[in-house]
MARBA-3410 file (N, C-alpha, C, O; in Angstrom, 1 decimal):
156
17.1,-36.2,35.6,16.5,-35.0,35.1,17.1,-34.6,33.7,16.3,-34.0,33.0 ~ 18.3,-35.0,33.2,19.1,-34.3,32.4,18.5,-35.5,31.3,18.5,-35.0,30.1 ~ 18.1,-36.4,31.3,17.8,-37.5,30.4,15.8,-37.0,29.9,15.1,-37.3,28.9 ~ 15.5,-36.4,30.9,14.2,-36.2,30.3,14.2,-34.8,29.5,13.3,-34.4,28.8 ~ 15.3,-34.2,29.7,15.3,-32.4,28.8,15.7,-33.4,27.6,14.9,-33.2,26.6
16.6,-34.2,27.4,17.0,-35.2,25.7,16.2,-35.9,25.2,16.1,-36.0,24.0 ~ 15.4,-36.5,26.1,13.9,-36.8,26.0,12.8,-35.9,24.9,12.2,-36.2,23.9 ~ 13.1,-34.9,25.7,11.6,-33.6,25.3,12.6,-33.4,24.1,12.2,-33.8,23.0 ~ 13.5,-32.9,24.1,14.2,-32.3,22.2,13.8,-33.6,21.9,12.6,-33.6,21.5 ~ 14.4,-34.7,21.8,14.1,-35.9,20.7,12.5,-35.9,19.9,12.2,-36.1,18.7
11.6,-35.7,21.1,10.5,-35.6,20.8,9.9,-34.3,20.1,8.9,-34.4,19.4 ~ 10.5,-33.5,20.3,10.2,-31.9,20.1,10.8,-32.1,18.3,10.1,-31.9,17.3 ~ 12.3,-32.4,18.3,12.3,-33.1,17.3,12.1,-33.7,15.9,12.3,-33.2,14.8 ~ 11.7,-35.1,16.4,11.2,-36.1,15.6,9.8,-35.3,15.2,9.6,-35.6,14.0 ~ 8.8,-34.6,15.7,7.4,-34.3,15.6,7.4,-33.6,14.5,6.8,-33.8,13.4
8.7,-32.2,14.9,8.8,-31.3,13.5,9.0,-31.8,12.6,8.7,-31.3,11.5 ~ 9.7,-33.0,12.7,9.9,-33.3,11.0,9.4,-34.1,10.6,9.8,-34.6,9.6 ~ 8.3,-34.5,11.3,7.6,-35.8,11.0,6.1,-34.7,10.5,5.2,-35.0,9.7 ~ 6.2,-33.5,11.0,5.0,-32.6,10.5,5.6,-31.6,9.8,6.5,-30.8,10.1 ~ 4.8,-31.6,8.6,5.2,-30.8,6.8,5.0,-29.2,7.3,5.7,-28.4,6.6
4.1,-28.7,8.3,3.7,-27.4,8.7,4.6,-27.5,9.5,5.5,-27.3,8.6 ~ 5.4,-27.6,10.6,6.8,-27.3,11.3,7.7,-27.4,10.4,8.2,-26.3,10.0 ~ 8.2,-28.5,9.9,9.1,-28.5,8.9,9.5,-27.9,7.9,10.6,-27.8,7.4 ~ 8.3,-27.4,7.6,8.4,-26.4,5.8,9.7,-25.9,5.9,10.7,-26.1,5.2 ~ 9.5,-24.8,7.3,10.7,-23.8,7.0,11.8,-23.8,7.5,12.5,-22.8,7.4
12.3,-24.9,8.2,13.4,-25.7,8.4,14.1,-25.9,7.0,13.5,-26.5,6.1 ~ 15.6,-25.3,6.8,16.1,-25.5,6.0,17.5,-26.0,7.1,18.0,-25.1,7.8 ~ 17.8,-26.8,7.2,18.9,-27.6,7.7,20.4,-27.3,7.1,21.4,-27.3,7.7 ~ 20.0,-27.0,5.6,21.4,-27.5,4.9,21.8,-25.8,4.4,22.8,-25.4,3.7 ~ 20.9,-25.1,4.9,21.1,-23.4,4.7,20.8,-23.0,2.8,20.9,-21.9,2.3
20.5,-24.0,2.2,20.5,-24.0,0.6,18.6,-23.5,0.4,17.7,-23.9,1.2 ~ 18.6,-22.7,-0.8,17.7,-21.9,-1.4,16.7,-23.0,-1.3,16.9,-24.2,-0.9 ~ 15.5,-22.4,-1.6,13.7,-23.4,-2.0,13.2,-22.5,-2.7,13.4,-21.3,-2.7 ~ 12.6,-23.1,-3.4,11.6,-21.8,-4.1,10.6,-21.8,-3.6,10.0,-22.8,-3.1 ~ 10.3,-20.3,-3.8,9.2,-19.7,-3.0,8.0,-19.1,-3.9,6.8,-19.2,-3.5
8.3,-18.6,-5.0,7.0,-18.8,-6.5,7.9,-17.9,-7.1,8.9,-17.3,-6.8 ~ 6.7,-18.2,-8.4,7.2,-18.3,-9.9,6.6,-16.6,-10.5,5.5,-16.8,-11.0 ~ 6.7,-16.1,-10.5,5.8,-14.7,-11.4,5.8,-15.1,-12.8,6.9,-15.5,-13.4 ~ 4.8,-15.0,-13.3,4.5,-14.7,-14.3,3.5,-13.7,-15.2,2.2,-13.8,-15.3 ~ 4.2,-13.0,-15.8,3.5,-11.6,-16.7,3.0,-11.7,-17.6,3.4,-11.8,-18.8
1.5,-11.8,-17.1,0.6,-11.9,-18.2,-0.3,-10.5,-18.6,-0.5,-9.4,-17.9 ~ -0.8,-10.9,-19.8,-1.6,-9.4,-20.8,-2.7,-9.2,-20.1,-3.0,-8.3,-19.4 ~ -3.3,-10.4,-20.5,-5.0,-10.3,-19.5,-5.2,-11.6,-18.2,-5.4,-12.8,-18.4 ~ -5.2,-10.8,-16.9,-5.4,-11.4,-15.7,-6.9,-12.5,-15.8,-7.0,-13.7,-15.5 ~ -7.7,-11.5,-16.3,-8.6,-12.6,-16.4,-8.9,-13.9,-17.0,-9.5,-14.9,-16.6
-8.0,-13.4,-18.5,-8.2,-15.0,-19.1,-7.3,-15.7,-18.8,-7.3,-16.9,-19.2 ~ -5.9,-15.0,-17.8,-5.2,-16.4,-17.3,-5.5,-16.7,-16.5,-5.2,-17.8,-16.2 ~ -6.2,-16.2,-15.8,-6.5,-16.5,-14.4,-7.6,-17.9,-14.6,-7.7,-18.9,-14.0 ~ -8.7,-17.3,-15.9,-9.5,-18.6,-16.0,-8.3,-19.8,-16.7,-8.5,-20.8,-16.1 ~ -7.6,-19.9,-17.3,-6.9,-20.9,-17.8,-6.2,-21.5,-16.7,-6.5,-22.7,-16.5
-5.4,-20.9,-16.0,-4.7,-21.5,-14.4,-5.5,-21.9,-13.8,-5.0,-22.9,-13.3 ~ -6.7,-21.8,-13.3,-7.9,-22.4,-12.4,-8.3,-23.1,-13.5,-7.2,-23.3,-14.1 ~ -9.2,-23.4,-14.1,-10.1,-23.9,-15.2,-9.8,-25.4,-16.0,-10.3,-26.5,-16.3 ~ -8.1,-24.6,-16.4,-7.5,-25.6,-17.5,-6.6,-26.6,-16.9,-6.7,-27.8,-17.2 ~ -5.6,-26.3,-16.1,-4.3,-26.8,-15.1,-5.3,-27.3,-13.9,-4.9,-28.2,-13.2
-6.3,-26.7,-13.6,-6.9,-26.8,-12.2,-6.1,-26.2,-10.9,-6.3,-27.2,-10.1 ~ -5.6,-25.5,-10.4,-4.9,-24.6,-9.3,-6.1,-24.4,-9.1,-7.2,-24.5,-9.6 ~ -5.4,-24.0,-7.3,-6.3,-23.2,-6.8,-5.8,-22.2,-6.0,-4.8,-22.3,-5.3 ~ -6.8,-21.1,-6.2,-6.3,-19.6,-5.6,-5.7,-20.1,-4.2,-5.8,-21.2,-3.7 ~ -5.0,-19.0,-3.9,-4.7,-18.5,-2.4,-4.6,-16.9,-2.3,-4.2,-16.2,-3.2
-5.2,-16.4,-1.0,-5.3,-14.8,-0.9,-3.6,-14.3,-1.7,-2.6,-15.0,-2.0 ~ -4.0,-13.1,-1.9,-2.7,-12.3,-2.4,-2.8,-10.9,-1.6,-3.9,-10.3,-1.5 ~ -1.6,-10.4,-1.1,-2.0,-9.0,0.2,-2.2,-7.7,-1.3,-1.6,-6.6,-1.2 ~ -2.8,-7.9,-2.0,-2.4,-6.5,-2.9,-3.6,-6.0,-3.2,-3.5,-4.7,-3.2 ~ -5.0,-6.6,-3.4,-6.2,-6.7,-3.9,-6.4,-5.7,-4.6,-7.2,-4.8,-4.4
-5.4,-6.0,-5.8,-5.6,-4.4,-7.0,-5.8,-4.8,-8.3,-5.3,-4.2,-9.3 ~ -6.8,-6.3,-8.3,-6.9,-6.7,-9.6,-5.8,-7.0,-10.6,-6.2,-7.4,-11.7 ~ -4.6,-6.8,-10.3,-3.5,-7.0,-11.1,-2.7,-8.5,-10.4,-1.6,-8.8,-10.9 ~ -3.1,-9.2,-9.5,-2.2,-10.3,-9.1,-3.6,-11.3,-9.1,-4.7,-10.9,-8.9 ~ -3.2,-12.8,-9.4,-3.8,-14.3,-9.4,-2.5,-14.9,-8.5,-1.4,-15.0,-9.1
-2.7,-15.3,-7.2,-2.0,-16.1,-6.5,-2.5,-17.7,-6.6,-3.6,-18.2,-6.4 ~ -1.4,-18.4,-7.0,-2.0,-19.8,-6.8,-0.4,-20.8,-6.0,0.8,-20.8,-6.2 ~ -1.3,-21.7,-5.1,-0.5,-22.8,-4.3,-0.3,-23.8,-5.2,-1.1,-24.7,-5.5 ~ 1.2,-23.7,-5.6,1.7,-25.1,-6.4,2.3,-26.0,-5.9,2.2,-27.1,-6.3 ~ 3.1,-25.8,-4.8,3.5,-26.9,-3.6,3.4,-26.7,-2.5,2.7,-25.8,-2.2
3.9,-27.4,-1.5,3.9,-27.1,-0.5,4.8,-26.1,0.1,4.4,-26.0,1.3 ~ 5.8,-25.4,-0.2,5.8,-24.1,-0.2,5.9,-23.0,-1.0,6.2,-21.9,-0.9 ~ 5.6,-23.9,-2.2,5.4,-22.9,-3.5,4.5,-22.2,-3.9,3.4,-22.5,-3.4 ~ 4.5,-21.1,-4.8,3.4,-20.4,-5.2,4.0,-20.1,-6.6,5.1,-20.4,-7.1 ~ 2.4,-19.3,-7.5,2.7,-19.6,-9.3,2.0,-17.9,-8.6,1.1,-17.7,-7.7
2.7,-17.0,-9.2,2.1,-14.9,-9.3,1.7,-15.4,-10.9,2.2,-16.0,-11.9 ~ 0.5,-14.9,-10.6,0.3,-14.4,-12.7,0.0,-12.3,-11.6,-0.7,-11.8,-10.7 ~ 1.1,-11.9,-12.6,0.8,-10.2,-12.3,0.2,-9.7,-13.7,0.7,-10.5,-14.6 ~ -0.8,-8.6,-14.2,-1.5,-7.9,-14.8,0.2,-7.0,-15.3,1.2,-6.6,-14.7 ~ -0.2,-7.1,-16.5,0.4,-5.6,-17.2,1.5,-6.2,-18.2,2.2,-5.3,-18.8
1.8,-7.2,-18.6,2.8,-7.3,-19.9,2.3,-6.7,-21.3,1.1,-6.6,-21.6 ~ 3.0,-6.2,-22.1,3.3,-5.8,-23.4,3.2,-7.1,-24.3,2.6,-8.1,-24.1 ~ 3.9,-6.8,-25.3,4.1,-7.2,-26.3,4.5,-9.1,-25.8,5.2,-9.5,-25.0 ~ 3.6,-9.8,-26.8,4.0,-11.3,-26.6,5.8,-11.6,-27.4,6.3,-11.0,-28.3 ~ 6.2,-12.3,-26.9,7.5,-13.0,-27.4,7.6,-14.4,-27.9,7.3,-15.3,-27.1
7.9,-14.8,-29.0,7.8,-16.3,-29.1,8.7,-16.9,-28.0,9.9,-16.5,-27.8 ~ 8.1,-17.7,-27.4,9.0,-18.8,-26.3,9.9,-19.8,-26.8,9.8,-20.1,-28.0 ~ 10.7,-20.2,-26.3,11.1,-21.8,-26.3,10.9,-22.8,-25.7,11.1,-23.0,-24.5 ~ 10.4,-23.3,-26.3,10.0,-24.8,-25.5,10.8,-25.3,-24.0,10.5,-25.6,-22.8 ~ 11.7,-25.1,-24.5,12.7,-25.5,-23.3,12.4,-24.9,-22.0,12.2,-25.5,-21.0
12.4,-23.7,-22.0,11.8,-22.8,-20.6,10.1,-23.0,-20.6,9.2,-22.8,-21.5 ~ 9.9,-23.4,-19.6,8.4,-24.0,-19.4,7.9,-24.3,-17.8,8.7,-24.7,-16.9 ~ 7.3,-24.1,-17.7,6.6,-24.4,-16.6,5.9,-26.0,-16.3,4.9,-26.3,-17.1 ~ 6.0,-26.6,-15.7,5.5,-28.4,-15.6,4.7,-28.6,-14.3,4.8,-28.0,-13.2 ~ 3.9,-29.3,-14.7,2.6,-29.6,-13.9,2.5,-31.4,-13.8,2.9,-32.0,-14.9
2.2,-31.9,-12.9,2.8,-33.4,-12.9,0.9,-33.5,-12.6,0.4,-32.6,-11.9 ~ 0.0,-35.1,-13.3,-1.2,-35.0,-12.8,-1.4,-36.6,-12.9,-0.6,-37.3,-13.5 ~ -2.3,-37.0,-12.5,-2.5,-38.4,-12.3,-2.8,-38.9,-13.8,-2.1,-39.9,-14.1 ~ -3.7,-38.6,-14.7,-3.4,-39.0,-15.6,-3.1,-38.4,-16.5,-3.8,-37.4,-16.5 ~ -2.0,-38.6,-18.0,-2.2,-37.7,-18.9,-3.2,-37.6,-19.7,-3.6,-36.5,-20.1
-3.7,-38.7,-20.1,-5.4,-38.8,-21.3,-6.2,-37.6,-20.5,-6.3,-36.4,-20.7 ~ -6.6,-38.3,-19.5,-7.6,-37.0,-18.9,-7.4,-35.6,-19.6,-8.0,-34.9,-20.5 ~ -6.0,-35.4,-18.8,-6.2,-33.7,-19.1,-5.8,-33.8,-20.5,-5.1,-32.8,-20.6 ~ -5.8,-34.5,-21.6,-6.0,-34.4,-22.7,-7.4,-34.2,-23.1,-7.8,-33.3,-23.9 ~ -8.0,-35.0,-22.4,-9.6,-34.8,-22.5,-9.8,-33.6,-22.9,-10.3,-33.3,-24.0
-9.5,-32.6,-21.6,-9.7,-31.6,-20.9,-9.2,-30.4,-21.8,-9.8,-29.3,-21.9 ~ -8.1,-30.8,-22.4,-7.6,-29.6,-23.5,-8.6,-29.6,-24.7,-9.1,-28.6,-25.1 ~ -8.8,-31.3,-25.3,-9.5,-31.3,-26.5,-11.3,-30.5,-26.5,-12.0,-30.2,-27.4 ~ -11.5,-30.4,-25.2,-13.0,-30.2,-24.7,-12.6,-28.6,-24.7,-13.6,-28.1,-25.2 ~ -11.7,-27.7,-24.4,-11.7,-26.5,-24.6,-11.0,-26.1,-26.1,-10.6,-25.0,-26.4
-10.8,-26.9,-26.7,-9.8,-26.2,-28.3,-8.8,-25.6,-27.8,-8.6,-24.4,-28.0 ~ -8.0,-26.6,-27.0,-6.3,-26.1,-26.9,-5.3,-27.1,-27.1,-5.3,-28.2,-26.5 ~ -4.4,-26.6,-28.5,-3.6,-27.8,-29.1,-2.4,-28.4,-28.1,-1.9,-27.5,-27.5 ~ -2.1,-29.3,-27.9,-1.0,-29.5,-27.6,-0.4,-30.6,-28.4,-1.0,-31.2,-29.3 ~ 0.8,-30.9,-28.1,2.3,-31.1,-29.0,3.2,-32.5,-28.0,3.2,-32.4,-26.8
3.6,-33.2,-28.4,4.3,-34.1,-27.8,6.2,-33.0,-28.2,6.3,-32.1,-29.0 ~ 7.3,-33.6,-27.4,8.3,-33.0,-27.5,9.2,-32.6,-28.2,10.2,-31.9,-28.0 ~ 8.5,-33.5,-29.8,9.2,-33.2,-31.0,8.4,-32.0,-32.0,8.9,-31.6,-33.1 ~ 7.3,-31.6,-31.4,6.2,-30.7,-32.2,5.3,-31.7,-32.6,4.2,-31.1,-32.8 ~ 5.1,-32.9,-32.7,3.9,-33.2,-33.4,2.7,-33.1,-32.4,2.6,-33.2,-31.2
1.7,-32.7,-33.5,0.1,-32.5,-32.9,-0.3,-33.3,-32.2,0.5,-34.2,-32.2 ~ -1.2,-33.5,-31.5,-1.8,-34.1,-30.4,-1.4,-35.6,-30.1,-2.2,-36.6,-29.9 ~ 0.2,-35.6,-30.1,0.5,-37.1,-29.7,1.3,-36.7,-28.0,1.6,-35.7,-27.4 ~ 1.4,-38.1,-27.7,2.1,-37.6,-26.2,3.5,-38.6,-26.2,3.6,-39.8,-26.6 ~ 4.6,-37.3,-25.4,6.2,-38.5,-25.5,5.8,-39.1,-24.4,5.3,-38.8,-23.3
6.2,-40.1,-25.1,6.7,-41.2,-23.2,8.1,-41.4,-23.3,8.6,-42.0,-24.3 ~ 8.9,-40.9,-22.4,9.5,-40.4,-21.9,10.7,-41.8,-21.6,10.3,-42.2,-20.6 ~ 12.1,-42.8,-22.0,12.7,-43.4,-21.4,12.2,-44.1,-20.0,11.7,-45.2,-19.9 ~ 12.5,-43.3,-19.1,11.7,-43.6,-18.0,10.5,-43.7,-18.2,10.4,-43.8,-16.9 ~ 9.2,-43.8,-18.6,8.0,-44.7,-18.9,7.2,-43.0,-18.7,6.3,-42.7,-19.5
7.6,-42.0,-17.7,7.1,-40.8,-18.1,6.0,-40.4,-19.1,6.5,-40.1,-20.2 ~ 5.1,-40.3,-19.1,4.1,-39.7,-20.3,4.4,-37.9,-20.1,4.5,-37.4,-19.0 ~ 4.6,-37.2,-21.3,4.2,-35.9,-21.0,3.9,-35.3,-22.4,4.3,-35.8,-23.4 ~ 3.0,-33.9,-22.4,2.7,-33.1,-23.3,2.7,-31.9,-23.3,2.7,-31.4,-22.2 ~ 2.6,-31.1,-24.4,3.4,-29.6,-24.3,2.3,-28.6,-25.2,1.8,-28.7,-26.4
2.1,-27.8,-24.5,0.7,-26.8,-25.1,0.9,-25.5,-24.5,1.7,-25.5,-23.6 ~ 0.5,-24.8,-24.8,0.9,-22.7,-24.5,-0.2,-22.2,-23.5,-1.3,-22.6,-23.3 ~ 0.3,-21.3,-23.0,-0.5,-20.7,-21.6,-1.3,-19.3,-22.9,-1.1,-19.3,-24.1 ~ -1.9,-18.7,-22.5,-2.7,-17.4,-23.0,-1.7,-16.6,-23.6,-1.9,-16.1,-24.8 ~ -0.7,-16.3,-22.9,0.4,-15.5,-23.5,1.7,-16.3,-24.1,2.7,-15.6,-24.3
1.6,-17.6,-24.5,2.7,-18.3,-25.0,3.6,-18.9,-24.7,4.5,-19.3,-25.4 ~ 3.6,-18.9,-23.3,4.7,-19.6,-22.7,3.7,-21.0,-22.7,2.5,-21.3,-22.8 ~ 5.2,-21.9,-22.6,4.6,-23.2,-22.6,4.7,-24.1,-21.0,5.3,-23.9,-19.9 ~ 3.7,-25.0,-21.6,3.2,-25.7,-20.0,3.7,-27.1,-20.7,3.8,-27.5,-21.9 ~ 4.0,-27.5,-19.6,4.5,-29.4,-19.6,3.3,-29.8,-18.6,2.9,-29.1,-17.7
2.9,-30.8,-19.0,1.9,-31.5,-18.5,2.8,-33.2,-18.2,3.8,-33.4,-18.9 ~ 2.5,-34.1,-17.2,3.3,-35.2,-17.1,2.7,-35.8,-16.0,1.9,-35.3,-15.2 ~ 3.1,-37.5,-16.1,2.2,-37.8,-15.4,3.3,-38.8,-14.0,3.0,-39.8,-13.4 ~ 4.7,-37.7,-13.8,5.7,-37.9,-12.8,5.0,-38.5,-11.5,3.9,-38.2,-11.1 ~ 6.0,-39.4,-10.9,5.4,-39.9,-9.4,6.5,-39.4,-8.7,7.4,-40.2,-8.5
6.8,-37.5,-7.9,7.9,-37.6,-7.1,7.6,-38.2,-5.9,8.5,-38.3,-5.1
END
């Protein structure tokens, strides 16, 4: 009897962690995950069209429905807030950035050159792309309000 209750856990188990929806919120080792990113933008609508449109995201509900929030699913338990209501733009640094990893980088080069949005390889030059030591491709271009996006074409 006592060998089938070790049974049923082993099984009970191996299943959760063999399944990404049980598993998600299993944190084992008691250490942080990220849960999303807010970002404060001027106008919801034209980031909202550049996050869907440009990056390609896609929505997920948001509980607020007051026109001031764009919810989008960036991992599997991640999420990207664009909230309604910033001021004044700030010039950014490159270095703080947001990255998006995609199958290829030409493509969404394509995809920038087809809407007239410049992007920059990691030293500033115009529309070249670094490749990266590790064989890495990536490229570096500005969201509506100036922060910058990494684009890359990482295999985690």
């Amino acid at each position: 009897m006592l060998y089938k209750f070790f049974f049923l856990i082993v099984l009970l188990l191996t299943g959760i962690q063999n399944n990404p929806l049980l598993a998600q919120n299993m944190n084992t080792k008691g250490s942080a995950t990220l849960n999303h990113i807010a970002v404060y933008v001027q106008d919801l609508q034209l980031s909202t069209h550049f996050y869907s449109n440009i990056i390609g995201l896609d929505t997920i509900p948001e509980p607020f429905h007051d026109g001031r929030h764009t919810w989008y699913k960036i991992g599997p338990q991640s999420q990207l807030h664009l909230i309604q209501g910033a001021g004044l733009q700030y010039q950014q640094n490159k270095n703080s950035h947001l990255c998006f990893s995609v199958p290829s980088v030409e493509d969404f080069v394509s995809t920038l050159k087809k809407n007239n949005i410049e992007f920059e390889d990691w030293a500033g030059e115009k529309n070249k792309i670094t490749i990266r030591v590790d064989s890495v491709k990536q490229i570096y271009f500005k969201d509506p309000d100036g922060y910058w996006i990494e684009i890359n074409n990482d295999r985690l």
